[in-house]
C-alpha positions in Angstrom: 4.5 65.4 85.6 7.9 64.0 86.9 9.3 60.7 84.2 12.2 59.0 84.6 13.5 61.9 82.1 12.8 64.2 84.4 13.0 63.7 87.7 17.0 64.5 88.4 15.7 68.5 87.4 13.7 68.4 91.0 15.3 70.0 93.8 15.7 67.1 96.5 17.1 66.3 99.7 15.5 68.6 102.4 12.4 68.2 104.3 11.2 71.7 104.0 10.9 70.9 100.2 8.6 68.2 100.9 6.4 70.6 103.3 6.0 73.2 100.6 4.8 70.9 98.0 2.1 69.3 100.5 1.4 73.2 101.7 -1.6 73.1 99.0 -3.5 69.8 101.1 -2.0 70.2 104.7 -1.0 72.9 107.1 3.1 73.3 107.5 3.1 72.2 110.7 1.4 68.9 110.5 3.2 68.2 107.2 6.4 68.7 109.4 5.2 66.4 112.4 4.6 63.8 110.1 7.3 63.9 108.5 9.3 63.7 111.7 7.2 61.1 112.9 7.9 58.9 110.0 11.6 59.0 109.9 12.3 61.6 107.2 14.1 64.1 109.0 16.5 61.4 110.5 17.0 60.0 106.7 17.8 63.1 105.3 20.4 64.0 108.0 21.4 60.6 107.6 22.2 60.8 103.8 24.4 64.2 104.5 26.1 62.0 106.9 26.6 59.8 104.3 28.2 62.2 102.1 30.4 63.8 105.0 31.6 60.2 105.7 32.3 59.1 102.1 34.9 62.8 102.2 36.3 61.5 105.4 36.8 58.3 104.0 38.8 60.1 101.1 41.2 62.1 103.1 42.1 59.1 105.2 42.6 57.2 101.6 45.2 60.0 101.1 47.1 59.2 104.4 47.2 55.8 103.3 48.9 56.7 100.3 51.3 59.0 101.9 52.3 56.4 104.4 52.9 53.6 101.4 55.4 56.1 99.6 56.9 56.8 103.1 57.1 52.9 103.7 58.3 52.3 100.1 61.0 54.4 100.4 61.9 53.1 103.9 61.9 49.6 102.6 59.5 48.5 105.6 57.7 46.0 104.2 55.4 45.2 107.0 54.1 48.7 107.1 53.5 49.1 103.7 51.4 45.7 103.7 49.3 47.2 106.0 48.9 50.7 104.5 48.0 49.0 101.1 45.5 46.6 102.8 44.1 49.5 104.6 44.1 51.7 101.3 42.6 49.2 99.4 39.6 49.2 102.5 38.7 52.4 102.5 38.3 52.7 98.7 35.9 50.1 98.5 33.8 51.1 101.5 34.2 54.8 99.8 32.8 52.8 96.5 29.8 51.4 98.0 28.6 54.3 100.2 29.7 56.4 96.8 26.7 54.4 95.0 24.3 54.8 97.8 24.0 58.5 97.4 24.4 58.2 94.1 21.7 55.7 93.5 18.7 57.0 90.8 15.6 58.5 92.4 13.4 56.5 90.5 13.0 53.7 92.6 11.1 52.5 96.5 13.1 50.7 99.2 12.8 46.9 99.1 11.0 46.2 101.9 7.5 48.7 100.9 5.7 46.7 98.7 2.9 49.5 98.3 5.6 51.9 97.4 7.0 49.8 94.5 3.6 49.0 93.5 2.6 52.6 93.3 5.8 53.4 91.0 5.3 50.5 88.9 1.8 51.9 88.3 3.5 55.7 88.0 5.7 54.7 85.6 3.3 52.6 83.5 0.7 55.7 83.5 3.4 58.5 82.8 2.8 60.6 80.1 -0.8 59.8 79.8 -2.6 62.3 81.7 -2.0 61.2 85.3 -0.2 63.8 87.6 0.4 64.8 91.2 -0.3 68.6 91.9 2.4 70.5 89.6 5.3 72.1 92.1 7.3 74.6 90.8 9.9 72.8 89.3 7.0 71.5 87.0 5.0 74.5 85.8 4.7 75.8 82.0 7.7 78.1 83.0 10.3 75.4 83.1 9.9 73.8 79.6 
């Protein structure tokens, strides 16, 4: 059973993980249409995008800094207002895409009602018996 305890020891993050635990009720293939049907296979390469970005984002942070020490000891004041304002945007777009992908698991997208209805109820039931077929993360092995 997967509790808010629990659920960061699951492996996430790739579609063929979600195929292997739906193996047991619906052939690969299907499970794989359907999943790109629905939009999971662009959101998971969107979220390593993501990722890539928020690295990007980083290095050109660094630049930033190397060009306000560079305009510091120059004494060009114009350049190291823009450097610093620049610096200072990057780190906060870095920040908030930083706390997208680091955002907990246990929770549904605002706009699926079902979804958050269906946790709420998850949550409420956990630990009392209720349980989605175990994967392997979740067997008597792993305790």
């Amino acid at each position: 059973m997967v509790t808010k305890r629990t659920i960061a020891q699951c492996k996430q993050n790739r579609v063929s993980l979600i195929v292997d635990d739906l193996a047991y009720y619906v052939e690969k293939d299907v499970a794989y249409e359907i999943l790109l049907r629905r939009g999971a296979f662009k959101w998971f390469a969107c979220r390593r995008d993501l990722i890539r970005l928020k690295d990007a984002l980083r290095w050109w942070a660094k630049q930033e800094q190397f060009v306000i020490r560079c305009a510091k000891a120059e004494g060009d004041r114009y350049q190291l207002a823009r450097a610093r304002g620049a610096l200072a945007m990057l780190e906060m777009v870095r920040r908030r895409i930083n706390a997208i992908c680091k955002s907990p698991r246990w929770r549904a997208q605002d706009n699926d009602r079902r979804a958050q209805k269906w946790l709420g109820e998850y949550e409420e039931t956990a630990g009392q018996g209720y349980s989605l077929a175990p994967t392997i993360e979740e067997g008597p092995w792993n305790n």
